[in-house]
C-alpha positions as CSV (number, residue, x, y, z in Angstrom):
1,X,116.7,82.2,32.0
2,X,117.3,84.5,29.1
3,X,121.4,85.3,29.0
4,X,120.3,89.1,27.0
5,X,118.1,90.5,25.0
6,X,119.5,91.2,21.4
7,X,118.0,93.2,18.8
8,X,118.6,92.4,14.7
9,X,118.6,95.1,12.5
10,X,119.0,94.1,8.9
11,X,116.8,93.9,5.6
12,X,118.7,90.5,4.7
13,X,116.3,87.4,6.0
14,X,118.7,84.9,5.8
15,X,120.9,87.1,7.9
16,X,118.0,87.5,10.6
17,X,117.6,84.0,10.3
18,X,121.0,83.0,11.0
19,X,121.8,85.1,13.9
20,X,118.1,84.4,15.4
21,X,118.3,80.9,15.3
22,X,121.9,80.3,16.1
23,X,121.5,82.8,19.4
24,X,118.4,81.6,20.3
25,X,120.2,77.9,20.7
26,X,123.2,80.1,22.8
27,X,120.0,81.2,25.7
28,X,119.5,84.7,24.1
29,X,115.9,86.6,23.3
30,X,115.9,87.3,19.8
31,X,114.0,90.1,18.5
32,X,114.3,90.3,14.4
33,X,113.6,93.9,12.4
34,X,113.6,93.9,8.5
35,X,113.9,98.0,8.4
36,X,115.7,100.3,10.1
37,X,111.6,102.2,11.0
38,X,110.9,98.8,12.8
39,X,114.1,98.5,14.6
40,X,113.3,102.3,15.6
41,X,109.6,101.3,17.1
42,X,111.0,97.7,18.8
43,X,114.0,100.0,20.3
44,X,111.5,102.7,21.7
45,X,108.5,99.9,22.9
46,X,111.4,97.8,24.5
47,X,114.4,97.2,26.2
48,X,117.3,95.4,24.9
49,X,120.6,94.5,25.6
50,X,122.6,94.3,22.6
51,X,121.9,95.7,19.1
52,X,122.7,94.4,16.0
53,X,122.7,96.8,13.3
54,X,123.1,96.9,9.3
55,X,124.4,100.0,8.4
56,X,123.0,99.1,4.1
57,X,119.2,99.1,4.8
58,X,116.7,101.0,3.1
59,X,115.6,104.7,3.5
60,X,117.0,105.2,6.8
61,X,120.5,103.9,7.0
62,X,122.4,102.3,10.1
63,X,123.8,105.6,10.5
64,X,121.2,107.4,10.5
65,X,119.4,104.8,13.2
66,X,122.4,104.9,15.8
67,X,121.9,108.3,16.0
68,X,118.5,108.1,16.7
69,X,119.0,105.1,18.9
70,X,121.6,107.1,20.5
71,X,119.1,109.9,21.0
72,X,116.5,107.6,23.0
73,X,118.8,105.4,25.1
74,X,122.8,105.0,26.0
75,X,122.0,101.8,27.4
76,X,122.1,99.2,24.9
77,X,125.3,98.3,23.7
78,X,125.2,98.7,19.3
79,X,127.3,96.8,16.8
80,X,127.2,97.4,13.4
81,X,127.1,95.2,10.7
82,X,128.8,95.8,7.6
83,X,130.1,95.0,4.2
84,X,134.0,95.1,3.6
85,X,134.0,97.9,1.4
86,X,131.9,100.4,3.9
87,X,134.5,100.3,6.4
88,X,134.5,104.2,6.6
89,X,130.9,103.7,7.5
90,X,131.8,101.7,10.6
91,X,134.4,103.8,11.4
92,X,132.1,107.0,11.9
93,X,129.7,104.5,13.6
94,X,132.1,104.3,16.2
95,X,132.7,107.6,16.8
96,X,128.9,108.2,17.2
97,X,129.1,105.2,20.1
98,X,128.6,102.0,18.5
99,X,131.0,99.4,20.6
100,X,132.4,97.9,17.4
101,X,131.2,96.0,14.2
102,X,132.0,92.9,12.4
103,X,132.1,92.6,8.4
104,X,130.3,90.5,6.4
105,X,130.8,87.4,5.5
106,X,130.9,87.3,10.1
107,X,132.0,84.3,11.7
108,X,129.1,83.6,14.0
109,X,131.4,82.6,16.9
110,X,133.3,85.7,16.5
111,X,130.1,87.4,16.7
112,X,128.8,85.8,19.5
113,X,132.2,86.2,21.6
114,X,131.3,90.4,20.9
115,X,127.9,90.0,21.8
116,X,129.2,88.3,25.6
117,X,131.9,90.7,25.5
118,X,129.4,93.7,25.4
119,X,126.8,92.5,27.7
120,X,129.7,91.9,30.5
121,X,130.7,95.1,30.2
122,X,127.1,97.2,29.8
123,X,126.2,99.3,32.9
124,X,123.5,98.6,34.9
125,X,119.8,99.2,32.6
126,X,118.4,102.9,33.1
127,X,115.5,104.7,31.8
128,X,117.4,107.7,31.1
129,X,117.7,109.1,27.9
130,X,120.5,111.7,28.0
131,X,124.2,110.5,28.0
132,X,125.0,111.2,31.7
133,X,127.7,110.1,34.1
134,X,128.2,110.9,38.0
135,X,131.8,110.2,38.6
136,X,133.3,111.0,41.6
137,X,137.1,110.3,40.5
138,X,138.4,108.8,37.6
139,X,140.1,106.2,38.5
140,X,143.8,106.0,38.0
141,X,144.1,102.9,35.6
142,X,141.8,104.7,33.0
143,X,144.4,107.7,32.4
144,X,147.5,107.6,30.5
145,X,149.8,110.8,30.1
146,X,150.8,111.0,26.1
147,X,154.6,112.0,25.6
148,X,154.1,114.1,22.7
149,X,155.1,117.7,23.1
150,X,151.8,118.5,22.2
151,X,150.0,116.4,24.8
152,X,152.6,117.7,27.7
153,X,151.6,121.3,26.9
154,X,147.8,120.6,27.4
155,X,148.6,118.4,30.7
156,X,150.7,121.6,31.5
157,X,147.9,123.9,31.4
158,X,145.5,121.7,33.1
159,X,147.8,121.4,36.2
160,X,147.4,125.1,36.5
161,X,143.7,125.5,36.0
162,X,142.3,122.6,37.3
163,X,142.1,124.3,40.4
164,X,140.4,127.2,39.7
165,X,136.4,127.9,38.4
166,X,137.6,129.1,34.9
167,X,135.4,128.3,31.8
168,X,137.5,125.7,29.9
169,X,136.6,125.2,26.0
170,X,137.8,121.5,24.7
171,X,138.4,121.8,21.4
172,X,139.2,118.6,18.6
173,X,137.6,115.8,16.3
174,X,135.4,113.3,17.4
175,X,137.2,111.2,19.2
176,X,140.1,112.3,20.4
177,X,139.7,112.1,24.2
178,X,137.8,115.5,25.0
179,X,135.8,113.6,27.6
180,X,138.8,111.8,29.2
181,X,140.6,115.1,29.6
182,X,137.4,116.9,31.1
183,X,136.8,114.3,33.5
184,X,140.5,114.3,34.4
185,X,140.2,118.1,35.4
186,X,137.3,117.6,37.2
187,X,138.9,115.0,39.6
188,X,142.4,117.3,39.9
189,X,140.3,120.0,41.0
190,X,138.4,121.2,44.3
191,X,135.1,120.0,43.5
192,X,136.6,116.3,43.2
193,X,134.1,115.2,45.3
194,X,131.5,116.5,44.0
195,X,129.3,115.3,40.7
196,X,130.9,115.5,37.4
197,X,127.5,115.5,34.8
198,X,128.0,114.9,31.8
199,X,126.0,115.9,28.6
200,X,126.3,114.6,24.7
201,X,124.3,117.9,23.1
202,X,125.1,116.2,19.7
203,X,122.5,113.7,21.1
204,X,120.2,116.2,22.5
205,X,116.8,116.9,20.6
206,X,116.4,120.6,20.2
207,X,112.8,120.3,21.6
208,X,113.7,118.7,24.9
209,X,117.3,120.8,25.4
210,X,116.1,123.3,27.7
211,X,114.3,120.8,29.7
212,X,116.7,118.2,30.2
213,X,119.3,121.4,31.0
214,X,117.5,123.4,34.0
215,X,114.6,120.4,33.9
216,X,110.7,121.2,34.6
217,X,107.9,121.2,36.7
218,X,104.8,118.9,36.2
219,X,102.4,119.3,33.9
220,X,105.0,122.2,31.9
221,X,104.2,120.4,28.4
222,X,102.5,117.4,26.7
223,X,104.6,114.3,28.8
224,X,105.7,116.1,31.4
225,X,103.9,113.7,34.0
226,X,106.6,114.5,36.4
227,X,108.6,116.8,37.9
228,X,112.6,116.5,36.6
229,X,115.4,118.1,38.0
230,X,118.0,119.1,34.9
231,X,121.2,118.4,34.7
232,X,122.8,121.7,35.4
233,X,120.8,121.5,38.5
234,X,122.7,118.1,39.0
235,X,126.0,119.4,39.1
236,X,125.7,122.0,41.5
237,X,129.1,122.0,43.5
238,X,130.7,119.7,40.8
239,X,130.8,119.9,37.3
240,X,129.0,120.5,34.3
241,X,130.7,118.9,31.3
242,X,128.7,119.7,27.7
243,X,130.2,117.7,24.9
244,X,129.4,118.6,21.1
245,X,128.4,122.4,22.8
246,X,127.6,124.0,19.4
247,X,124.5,121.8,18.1
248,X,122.5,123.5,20.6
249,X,120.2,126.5,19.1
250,X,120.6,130.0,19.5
251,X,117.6,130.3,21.9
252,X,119.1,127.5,24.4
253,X,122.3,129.4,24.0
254,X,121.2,132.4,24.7
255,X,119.5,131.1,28.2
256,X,122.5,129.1,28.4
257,X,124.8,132.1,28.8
258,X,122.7,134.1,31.4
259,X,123.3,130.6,33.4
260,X,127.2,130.7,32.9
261,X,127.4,135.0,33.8
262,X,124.6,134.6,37.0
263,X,124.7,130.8,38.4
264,X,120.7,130.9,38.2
265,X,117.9,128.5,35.9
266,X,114.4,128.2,36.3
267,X,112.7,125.2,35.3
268,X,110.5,125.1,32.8
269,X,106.9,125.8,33.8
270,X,108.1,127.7,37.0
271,X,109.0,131.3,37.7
272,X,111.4,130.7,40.9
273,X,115.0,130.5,40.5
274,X,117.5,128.4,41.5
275,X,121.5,129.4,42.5
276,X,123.6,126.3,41.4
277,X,127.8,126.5,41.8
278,X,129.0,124.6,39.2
279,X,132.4,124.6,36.9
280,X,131.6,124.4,33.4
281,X,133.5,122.6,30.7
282,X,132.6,122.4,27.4
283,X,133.8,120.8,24.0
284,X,133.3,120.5,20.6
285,X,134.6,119.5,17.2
286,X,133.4,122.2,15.0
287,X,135.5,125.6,13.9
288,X,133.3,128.2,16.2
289,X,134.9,131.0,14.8
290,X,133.5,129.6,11.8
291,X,130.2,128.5,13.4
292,X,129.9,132.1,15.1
293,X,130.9,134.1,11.5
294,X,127.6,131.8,9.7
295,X,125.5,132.7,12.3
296,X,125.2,129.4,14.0
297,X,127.1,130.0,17.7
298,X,126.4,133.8,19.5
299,X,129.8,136.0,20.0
300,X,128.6,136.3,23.4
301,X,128.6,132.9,24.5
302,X,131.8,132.2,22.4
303,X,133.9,134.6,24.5
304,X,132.4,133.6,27.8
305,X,132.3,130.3,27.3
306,X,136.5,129.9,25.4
307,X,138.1,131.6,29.0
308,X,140.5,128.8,28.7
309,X,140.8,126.8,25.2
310,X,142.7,123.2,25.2
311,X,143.3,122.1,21.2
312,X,143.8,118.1,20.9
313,X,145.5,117.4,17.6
314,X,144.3,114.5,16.1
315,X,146.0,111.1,16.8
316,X,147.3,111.2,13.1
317,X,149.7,114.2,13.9
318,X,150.9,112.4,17.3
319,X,152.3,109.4,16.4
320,X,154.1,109.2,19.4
321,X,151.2,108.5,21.1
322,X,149.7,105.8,19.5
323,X,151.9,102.7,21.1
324,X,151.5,104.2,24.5
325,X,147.8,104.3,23.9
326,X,147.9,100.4,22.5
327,X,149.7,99.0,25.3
328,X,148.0,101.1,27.9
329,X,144.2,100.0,26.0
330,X,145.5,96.0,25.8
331,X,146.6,96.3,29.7
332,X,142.7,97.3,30.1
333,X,141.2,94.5,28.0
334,X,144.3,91.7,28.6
335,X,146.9,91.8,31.2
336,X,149.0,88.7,29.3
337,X,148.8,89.9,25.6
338,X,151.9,91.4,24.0
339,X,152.3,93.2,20.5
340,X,154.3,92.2,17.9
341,X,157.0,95.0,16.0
342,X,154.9,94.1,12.7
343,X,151.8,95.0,14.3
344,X,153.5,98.2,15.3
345,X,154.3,99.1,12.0
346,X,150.8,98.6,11.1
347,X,149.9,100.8,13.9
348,X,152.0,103.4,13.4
349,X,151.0,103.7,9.7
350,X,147.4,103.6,9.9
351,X,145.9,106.9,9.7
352,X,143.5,106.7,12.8
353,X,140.4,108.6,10.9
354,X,138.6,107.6,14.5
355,X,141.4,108.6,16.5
356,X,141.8,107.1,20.3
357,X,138.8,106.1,20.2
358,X,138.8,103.7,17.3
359,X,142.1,103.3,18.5
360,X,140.9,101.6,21.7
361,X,137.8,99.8,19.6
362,X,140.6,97.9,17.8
363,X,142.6,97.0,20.5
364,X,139.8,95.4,22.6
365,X,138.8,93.6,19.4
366,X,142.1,92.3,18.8
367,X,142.5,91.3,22.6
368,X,139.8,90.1,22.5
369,X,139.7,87.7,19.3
370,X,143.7,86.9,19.5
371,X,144.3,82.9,20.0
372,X,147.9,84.0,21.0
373,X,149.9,85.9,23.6
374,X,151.6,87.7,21.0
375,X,149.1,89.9,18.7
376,X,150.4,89.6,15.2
377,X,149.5,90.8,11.8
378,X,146.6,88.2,11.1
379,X,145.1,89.3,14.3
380,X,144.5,92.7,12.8
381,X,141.9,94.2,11.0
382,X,141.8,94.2,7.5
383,X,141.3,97.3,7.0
384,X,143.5,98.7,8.7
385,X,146.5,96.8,6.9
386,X,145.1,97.7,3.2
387,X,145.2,101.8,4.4
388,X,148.5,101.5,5.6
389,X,151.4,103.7,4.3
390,X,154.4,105.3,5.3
391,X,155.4,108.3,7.4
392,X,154.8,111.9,5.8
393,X,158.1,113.6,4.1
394,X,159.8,109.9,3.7
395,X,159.7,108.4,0.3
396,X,158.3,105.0,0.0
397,X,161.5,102.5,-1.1
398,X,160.5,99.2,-3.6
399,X,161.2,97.1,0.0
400,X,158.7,99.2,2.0
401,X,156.3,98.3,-1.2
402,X,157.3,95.3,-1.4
403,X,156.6,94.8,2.3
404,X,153.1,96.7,2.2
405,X,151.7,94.3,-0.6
406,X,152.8,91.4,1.5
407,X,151.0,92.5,4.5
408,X,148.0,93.2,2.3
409,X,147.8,89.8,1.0
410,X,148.4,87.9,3.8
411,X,145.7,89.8,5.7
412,X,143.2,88.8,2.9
413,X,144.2,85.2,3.1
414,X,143.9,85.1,7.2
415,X,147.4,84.4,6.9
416,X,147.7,81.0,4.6
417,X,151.1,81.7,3.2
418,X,150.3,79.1,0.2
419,X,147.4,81.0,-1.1
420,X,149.0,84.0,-0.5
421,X,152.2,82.7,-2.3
422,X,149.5,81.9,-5.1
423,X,148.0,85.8,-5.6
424,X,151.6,86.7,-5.2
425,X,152.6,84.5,-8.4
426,X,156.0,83.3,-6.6
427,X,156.5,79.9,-5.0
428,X,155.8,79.4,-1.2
429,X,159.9,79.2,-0.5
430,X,160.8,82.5,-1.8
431,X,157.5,84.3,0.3
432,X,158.8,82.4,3.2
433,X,162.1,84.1,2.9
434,X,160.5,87.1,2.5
435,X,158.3,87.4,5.4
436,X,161.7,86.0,7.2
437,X,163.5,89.4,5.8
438,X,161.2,91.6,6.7
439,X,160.5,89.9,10.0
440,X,156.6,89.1,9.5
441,X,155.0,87.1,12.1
442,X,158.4,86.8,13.9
């Protein structure tokens, strides 16, 4: 019996080889692709488990094909595969929902230990293909209160409206939690019980938006063999969460808005309306004043839909809330794994271009990977120690650079202290009592 299905994605054939022949020996079903177009056509014909992606091919790029894979299915889980100098590249292909990604040269058990990882924790396989969830609470385990100022105003305002039907507007970068805090005032408020729908519009084809928003009846255009109820309909007496809110077009907003100011759709293809209660949150990571001033958003719908507006700083300019987030992320993915103070520094430094959420991608890698109880510096990511840097308004000293270069190198060498004694042109004694003084791997 076949452990998964897996999908390869990359123009190298050795690579395809490799990870074929080595997973096929593991129990998997290997499907090979040498362009991102063919991965396209296997991912629409068929159903997959796992997906492993280039993000360097030809014509289309990785990027380009998670987004497209995105658009056709949530179910597969999608890791990219990269060089080490397109790590930004990664980065942005986790916030547009790959799971994670390995660099190349991979180890092929580390990439095998991701591929279980993800298949253990995929969701059942559905035909659906917009980003939906039907949560009836969230549970308790999966929300953390941040103790920044910041954070405590927003969870301040959300105690007070979460009770009420008021329009709430989330508004921050990609990645910073928008769904979390949606979700979190759908279960604080009276409609806790009910369905809490969830829409990713920056995955939504502009064709099929009004259809898979107030649905349509059979037979309303070309593959419409059946009848589909859409999702607003869905979340009648819960709530209606729309993420990435201004990539829809003006038309859909338009129709959009007469649902929000009279609670009534119409399918497409039929003239009979429908009443449905629902409490509508949206977000987005776009300037809409901006968006509304080029033409792009409608005035209207902006004032209607921003009643109440929650801003989520990015996880850069809350540093605060980083360690709470890394402890609270490894007590999810490890209940026996600690952090080391090095690895906090590292933490704290980095600048978090992917916010929480590549915030919580590294920490389940790093639990996941560690041989240790205690995660230390060789456990992190490469990249992350060569971007590090110190805190805004405090001067870098020669001992913080000093310390910086150290970390560097002995992330490139996996941590061998002679090699890295070598690149560092001193003798192994004196880098021992350096990493000693500035308490590295302690």
């Amino acid at each position: 019996m076949s452990r998964g299905r897996i999908l390869v994605v990359d123009d190298e054939k050795n690579i395809r080889h490799l990870i074929s022949s080595e997973f096929s020996l593991e129990g998997f079903d290997v499907v090979t692709a040498a362009s991102g177009e063919e991965g396209l056509a296997l991912f629409k014909s068929s159903r997959f488990d796992v997906v492993l992606l280039d993000i360097m091919l030809p014509k289309l790029s990785g990027i380009e094909i998670l987004k497209r894979m995105k658009q056709i299915s949530q179910t597969p889980e999608i890791i990219m595969i990269t060089g080490y100098g397109d790590i930004r590249s990664a980065v942005e292909a986790i916030k547009l929902g790959a799971c994670d990604y390995v660099t190349k040269p991979f180890k092929l058990d580390e990439l095998l230990t991701l591929v279980h990882h993800s298949i253990q924790k995929k969701p059942p396989a559905s035909d659906t293909v917009e980003k939906t969830n039907d949560f009836q609470a969230v549970n308790s385990s999966q929300i953390i209160r941040c103790p920044s100022q910041t954070m405590k105003k927003i969870y301040d305002i959300i105690d007070r409206i979460a009770t009420s039907d008021y329009t709430v507007l989330i508004c921050g970068e990609t990645g910073v939690g928008k769904d979390v805090l949606a979700s979190w005032i759908h279960c604080q408020s009276l409609r806790k019980n009910g369905p809490f729908i969830s829409l990713d519009c920056g995955l939504l084809s502009q064709n099929l938006a009004e259809s898979e928003l107030y649905g349509h009846r059979k037979g309303a255009f070309s593959g419409a063999s059946e009848a589909k109820i859409g999702l607003v309909e869905k979340s009648h007496k819960g709530t209606l969460f729309l993420d990435e809110i201004g990539n829809i077009d003006l038309e859909v907003q338009k129709k959009f808005l007469r649902f929000i100011e009279t609670k009534q759709i119409r399918r497409v293809g039929e003239t009979l309306e429908k009443h449905v209660d629902a409490r509508i949150i949206l977000a987005t990571n776009l300037d809409l004043e901006k968006a509304m001033d080029k033409g792009l958003l409608r005035s209207d719908l902006f004032f209607r839909m921003a009643e109440f507006t929650l801003t989520i700083p990015p996880l850069k300019d809350r540093p605060e809330d980083i360690m709470p987030l890394a402890q609270h992320f490894l007590s999810q993915f490890s209940v026996n794994r600690t952090i080391s103070p090095e690895v906090d520094d590292i933490l704290l430094a980095y600048p978090w271009p992917g916010n929480v959420r590549e915030l919580k991608s590294v920490i389940g890698k790093v639990a996941l990977m560690a041989d240790k109880n205690t995660i230390t510096v060789d456990d992190i990511p490469r990249h992350l120690i060569n971007r590090i840097s110190v805190s805004p308004g405090k001067p870098k000293t020669l001992e913080d650079m000093e310390k910086e270069h150290i970390l560097v190198i002995l992330a490139e060498t996996g941590g061998n202290q002679t090699q890295a004694a070598e690149i560092l042109n001193i003798n192994r004694k004196t880098l021992y009592k350096k990493i000693s003084k500035y308490k590295i791997f302690s």
